[in-house]
mmCIF file of the N, C-alpha and C atoms, coordinates in Angstrom:
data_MODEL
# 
_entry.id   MODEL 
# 
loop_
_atom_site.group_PDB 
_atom_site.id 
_atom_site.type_symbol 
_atom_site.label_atom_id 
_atom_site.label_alt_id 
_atom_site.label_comp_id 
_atom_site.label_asym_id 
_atom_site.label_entity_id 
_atom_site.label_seq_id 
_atom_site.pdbx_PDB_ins_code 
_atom_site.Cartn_x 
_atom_site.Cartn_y 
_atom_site.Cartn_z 
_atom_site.occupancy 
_atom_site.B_iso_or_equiv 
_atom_site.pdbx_formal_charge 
_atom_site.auth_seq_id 
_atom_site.auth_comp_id 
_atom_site.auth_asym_id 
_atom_site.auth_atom_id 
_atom_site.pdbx_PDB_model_num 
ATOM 1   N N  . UNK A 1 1  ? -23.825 39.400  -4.761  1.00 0.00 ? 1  UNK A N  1 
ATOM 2   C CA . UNK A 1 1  ? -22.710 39.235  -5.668  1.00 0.00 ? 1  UNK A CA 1 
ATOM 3   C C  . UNK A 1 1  ? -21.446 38.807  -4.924  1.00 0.00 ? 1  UNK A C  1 
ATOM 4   N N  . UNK A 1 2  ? -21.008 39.478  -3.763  1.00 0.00 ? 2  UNK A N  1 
ATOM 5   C CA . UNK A 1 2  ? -20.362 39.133  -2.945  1.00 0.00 ? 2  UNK A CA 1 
ATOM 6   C C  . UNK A 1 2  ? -19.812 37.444  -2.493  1.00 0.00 ? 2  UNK A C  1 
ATOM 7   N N  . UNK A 1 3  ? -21.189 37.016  -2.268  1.00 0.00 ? 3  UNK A N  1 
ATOM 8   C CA . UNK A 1 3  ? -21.390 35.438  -1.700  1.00 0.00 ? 3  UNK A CA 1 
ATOM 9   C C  . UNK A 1 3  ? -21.139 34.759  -3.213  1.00 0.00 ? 3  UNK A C  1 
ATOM 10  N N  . UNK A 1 4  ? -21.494 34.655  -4.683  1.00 0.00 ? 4  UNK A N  1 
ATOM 11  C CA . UNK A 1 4  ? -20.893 34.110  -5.662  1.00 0.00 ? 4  UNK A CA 1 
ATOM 12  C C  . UNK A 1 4  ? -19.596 34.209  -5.893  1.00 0.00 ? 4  UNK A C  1 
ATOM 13  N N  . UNK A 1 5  ? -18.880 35.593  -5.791  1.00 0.00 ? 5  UNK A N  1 
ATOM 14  C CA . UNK A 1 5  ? -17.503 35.480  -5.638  1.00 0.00 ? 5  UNK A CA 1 
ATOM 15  C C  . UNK A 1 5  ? -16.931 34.758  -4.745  1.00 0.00 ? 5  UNK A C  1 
ATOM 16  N N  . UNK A 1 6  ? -17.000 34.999  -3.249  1.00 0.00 ? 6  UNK A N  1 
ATOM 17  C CA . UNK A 1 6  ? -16.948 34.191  -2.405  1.00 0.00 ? 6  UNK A CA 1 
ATOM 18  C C  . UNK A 1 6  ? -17.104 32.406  -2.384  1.00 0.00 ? 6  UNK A C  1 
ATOM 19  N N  . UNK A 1 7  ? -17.956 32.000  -2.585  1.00 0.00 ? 7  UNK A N  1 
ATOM 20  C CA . UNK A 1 7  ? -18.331 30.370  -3.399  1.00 0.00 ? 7  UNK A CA 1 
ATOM 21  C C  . UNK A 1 7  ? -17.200 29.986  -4.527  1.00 0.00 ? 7  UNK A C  1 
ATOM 22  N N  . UNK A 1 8  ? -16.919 31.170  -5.416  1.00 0.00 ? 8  UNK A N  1 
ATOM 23  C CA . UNK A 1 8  ? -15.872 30.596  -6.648  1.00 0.00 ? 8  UNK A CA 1 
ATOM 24  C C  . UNK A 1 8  ? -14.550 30.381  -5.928  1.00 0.00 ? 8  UNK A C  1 
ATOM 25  N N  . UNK A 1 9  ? -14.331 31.346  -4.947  1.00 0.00 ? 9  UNK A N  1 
ATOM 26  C CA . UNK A 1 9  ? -13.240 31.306  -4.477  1.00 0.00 ? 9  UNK A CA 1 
ATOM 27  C C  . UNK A 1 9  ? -12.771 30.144  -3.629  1.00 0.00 ? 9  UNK A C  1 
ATOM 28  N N  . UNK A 1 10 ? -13.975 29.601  -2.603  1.00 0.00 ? 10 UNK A N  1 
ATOM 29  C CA . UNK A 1 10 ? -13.598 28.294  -1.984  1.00 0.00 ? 10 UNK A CA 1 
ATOM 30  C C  . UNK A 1 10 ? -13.880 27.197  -3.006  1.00 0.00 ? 10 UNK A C  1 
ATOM 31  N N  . UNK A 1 11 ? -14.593 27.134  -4.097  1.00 0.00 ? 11 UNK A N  1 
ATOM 32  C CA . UNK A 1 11 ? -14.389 25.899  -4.458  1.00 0.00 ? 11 UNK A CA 1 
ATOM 33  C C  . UNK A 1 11 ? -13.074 25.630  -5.134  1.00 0.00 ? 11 UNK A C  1 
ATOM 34  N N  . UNK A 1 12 ? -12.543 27.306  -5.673  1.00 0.00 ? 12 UNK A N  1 
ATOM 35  C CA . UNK A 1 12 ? -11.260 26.841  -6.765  1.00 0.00 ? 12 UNK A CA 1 
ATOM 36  C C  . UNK A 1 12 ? -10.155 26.456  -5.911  1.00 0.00 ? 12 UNK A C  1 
ATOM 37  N N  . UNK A 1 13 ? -10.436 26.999  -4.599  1.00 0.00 ? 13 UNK A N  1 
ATOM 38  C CA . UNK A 1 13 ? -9.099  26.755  -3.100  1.00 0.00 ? 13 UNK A CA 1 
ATOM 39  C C  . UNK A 1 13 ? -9.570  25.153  -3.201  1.00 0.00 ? 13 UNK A C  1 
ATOM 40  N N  . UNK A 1 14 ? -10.151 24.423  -2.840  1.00 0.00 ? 14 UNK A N  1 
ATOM 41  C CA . UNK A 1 14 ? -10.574 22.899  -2.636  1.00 0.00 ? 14 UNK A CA 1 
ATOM 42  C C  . UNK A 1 14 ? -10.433 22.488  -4.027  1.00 0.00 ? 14 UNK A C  1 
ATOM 43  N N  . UNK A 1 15 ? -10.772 22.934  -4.735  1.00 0.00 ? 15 UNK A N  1 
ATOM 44  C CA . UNK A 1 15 ? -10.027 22.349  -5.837  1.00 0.00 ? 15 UNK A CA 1 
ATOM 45  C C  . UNK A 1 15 ? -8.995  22.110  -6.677  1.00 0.00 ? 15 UNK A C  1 
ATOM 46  N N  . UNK A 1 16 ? -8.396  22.961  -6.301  1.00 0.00 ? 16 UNK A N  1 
ATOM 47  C CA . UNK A 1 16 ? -6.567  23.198  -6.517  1.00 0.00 ? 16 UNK A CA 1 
ATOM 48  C C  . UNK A 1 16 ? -5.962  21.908  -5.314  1.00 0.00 ? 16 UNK A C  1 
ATOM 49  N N  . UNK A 1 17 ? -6.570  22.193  -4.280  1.00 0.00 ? 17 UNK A N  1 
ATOM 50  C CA . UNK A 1 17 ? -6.057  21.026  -3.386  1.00 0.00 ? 17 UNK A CA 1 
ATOM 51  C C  . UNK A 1 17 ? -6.262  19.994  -3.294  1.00 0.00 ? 17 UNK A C  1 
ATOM 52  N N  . UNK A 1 18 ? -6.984  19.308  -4.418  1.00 0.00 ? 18 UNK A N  1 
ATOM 53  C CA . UNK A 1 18 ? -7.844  17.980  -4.816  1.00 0.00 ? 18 UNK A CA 1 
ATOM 54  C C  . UNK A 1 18 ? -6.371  17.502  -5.647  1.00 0.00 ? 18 UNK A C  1 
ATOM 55  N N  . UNK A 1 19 ? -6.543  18.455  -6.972  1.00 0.00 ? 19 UNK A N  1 
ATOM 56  C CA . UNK A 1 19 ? -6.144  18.356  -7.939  1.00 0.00 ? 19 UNK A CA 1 
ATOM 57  C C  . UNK A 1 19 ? -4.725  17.936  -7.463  1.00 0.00 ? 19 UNK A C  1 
ATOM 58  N N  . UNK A 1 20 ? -3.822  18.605  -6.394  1.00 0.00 ? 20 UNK A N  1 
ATOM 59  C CA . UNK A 1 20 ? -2.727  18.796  -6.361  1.00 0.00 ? 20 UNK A CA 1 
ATOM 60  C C  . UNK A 1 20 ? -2.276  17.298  -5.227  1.00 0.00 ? 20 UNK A C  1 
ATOM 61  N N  . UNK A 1 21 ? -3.184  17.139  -4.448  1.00 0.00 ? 21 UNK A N  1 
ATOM 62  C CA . UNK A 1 21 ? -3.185  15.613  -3.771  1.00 0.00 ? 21 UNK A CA 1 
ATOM 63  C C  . UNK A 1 21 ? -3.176  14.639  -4.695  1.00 0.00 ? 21 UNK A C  1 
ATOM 64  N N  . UNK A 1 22 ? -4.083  14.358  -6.085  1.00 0.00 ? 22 UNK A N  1 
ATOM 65  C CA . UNK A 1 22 ? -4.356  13.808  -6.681  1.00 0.00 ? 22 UNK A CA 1 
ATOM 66  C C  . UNK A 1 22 ? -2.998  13.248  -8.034  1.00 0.00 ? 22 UNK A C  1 
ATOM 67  N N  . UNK A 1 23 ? -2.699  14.349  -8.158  1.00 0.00 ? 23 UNK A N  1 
ATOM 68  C CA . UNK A 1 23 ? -1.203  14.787  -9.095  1.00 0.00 ? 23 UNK A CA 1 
ATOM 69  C C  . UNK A 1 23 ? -0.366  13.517  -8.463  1.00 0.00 ? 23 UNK A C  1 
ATOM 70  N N  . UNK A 1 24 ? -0.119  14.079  -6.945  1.00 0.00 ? 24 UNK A N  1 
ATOM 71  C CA . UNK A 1 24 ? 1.163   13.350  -6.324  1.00 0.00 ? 24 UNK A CA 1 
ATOM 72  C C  . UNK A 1 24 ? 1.143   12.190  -6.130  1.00 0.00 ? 24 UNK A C  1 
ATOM 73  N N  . UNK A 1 25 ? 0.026   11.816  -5.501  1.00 0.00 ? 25 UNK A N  1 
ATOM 74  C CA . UNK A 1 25 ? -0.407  10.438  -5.431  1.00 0.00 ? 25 UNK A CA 1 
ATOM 75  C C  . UNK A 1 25 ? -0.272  9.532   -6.881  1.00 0.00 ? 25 UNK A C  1 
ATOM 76  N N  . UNK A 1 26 ? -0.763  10.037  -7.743  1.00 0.00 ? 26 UNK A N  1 
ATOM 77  C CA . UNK A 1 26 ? -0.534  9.271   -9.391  1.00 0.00 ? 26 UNK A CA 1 
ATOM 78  C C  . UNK A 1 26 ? 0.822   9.187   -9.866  1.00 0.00 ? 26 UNK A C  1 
ATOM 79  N N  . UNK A 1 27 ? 1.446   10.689  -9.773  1.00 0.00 ? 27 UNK A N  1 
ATOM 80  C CA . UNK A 1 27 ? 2.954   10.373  -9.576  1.00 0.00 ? 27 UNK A CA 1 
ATOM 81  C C  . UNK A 1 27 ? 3.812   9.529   -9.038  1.00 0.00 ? 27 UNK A C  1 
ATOM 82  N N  . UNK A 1 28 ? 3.573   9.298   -7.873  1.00 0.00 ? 28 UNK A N  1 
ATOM 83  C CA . UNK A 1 28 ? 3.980   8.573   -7.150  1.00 0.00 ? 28 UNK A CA 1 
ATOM 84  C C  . UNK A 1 28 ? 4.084   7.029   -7.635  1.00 0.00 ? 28 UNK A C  1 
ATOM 85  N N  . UNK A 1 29 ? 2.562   6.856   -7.736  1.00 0.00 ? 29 UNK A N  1 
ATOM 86  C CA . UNK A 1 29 ? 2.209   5.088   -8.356  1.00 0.00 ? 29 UNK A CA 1 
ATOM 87  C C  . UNK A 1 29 ? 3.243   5.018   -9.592  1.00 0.00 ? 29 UNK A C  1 
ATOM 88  N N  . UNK A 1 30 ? 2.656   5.799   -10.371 1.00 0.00 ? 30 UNK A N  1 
ATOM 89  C CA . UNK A 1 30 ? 3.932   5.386   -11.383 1.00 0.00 ? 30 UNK A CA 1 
ATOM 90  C C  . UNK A 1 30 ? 5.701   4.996   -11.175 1.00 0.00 ? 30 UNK A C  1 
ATOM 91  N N  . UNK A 1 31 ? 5.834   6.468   -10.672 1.00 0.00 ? 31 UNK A N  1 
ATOM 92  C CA . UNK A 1 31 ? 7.417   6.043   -10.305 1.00 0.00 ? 31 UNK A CA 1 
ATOM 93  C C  . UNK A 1 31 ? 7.646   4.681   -9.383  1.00 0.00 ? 31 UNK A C  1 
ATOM 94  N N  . UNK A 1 32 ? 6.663   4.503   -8.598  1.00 0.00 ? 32 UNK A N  1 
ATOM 95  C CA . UNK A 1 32 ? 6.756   3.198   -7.778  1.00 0.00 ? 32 UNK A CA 1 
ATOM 96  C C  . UNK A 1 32 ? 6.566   2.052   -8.483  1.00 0.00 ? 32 UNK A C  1 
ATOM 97  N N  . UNK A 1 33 ? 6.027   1.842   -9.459  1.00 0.00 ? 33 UNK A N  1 
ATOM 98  C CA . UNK A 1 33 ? 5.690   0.926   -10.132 1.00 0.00 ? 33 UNK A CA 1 
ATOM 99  C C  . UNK A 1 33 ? 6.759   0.852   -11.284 1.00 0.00 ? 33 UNK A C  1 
ATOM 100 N N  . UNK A 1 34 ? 6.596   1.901   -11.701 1.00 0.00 ? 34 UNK A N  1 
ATOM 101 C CA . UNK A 1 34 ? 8.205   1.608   -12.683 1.00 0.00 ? 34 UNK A CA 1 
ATOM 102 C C  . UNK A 1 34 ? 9.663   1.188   -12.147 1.00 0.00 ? 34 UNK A C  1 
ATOM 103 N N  . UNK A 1 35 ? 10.051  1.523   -11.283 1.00 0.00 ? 35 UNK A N  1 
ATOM 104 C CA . UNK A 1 35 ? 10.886  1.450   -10.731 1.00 0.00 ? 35 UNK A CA 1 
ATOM 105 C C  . UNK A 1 35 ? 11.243  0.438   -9.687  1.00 0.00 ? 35 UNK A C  1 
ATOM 106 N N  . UNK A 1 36 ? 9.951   -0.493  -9.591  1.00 0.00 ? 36 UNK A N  1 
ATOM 107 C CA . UNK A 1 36 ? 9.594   -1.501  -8.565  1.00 0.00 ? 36 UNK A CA 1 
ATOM 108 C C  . UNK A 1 36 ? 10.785  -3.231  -8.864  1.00 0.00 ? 36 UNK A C  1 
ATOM 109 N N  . UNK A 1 37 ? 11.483  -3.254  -8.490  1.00 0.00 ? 37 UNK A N  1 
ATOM 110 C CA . UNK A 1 37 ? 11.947  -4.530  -9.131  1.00 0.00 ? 37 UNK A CA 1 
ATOM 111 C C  . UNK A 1 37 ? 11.274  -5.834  -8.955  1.00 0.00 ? 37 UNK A C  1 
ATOM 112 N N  . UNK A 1 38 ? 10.021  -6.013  -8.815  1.00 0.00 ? 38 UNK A N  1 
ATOM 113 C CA . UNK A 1 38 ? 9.153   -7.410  -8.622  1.00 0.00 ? 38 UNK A CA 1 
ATOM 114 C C  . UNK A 1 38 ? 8.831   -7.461  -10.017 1.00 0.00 ? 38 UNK A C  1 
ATOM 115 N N  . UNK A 1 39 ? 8.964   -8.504  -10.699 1.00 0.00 ? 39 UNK A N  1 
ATOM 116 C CA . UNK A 1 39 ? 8.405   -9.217  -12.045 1.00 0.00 ? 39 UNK A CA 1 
ATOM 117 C C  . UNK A 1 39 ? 7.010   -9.505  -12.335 1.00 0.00 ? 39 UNK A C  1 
ATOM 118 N N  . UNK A 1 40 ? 6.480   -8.633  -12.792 1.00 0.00 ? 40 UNK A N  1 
ATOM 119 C CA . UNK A 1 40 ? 5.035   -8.699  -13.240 1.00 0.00 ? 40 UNK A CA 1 
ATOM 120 C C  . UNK A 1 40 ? 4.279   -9.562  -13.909 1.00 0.00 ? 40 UNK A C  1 
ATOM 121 N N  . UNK A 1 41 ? 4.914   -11.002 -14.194 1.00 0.00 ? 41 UNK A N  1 
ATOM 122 C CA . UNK A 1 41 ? 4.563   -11.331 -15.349 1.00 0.00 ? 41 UNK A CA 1 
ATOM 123 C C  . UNK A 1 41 ? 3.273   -12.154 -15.197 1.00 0.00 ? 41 UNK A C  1 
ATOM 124 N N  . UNK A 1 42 ? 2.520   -12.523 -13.967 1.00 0.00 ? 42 UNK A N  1 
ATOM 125 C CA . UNK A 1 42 ? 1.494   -13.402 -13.505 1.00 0.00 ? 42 UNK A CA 1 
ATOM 126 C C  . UNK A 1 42 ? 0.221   -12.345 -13.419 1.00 0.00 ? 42 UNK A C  1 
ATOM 127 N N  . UNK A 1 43 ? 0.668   -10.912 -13.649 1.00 0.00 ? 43 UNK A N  1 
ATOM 128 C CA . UNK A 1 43 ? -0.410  -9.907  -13.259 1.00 0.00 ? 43 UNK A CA 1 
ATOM 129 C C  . UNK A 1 43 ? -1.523  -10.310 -14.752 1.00 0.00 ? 43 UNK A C  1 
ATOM 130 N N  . UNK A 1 44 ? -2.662  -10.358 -14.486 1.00 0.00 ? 44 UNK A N  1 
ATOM 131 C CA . UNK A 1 44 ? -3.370  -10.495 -15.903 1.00 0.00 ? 44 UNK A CA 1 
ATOM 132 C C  . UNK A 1 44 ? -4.164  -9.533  -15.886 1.00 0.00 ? 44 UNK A C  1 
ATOM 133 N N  . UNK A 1 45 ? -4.027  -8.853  -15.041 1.00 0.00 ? 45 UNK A N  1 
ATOM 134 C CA . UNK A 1 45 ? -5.221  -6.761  -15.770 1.00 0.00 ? 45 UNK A CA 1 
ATOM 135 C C  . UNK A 1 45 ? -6.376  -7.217  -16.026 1.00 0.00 ? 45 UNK A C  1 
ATOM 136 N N  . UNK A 1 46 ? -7.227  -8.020  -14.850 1.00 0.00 ? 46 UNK A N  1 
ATOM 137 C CA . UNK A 1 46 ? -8.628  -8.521  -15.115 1.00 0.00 ? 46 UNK A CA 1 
ATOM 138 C C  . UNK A 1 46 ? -9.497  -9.152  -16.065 1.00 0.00 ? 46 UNK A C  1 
ATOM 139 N N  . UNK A 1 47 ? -8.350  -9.865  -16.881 1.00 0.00 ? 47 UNK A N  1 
ATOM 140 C CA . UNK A 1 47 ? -8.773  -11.495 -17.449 1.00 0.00 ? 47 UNK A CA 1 
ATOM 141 C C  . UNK A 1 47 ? -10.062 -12.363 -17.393 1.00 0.00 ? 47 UNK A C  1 
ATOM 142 N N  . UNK A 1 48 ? -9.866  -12.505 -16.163 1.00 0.00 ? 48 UNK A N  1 
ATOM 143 C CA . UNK A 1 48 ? -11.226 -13.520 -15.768 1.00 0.00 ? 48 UNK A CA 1 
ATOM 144 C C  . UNK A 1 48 ? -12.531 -12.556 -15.948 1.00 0.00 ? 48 UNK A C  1 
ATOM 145 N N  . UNK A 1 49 ? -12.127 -11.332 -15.318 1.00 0.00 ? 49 UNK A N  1 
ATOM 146 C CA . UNK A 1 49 ? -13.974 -10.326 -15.322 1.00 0.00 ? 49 UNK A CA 1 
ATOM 147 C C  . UNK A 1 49 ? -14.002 -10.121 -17.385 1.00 0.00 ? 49 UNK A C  1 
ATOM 148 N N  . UNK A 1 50 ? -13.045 -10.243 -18.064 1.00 0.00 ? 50 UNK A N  1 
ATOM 149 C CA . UNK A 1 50 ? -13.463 -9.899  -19.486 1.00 0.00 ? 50 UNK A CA 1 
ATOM 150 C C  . UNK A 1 50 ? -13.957 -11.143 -19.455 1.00 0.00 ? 50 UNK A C  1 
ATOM 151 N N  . UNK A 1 51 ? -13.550 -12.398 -19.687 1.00 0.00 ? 51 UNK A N  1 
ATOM 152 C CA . UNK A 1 51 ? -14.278 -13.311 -19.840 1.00 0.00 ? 51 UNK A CA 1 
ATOM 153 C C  . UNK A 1 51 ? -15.301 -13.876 -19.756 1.00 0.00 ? 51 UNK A C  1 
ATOM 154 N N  . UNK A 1 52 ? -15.980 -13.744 -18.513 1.00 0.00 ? 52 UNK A N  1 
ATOM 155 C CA . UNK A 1 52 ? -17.402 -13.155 -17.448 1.00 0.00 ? 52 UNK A CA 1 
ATOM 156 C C  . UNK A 1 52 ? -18.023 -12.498 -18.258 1.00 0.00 ? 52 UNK A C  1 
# 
């Protein structure tokens, strides 16, 4: 019983620290991207592969 408690406990530790790398990093993109002053307007969000 010990070793199942034990197991819940490291995966929820590695997983809190997934989660919490994961958070910042996405955060990040956004604010960088919003806030980016380069003009987007040539970006086409994978155009050619729908077409394909």
């Amino acid at each position: 019983m010990e070793g199942i408690i034990e197991l819940h406990n490291n995966i929820i530790f590695y997983l809190c620290i997934i989660l919490g790398l994961v958070s910042y990093i996405f955060f990040n993109v956004i604010t960088v991207y919003n806030n980016s002053k380069i003009a987007y307007k040539y970006m086409n969000h994978g155009q050619f592969i729908e077409i394909v």
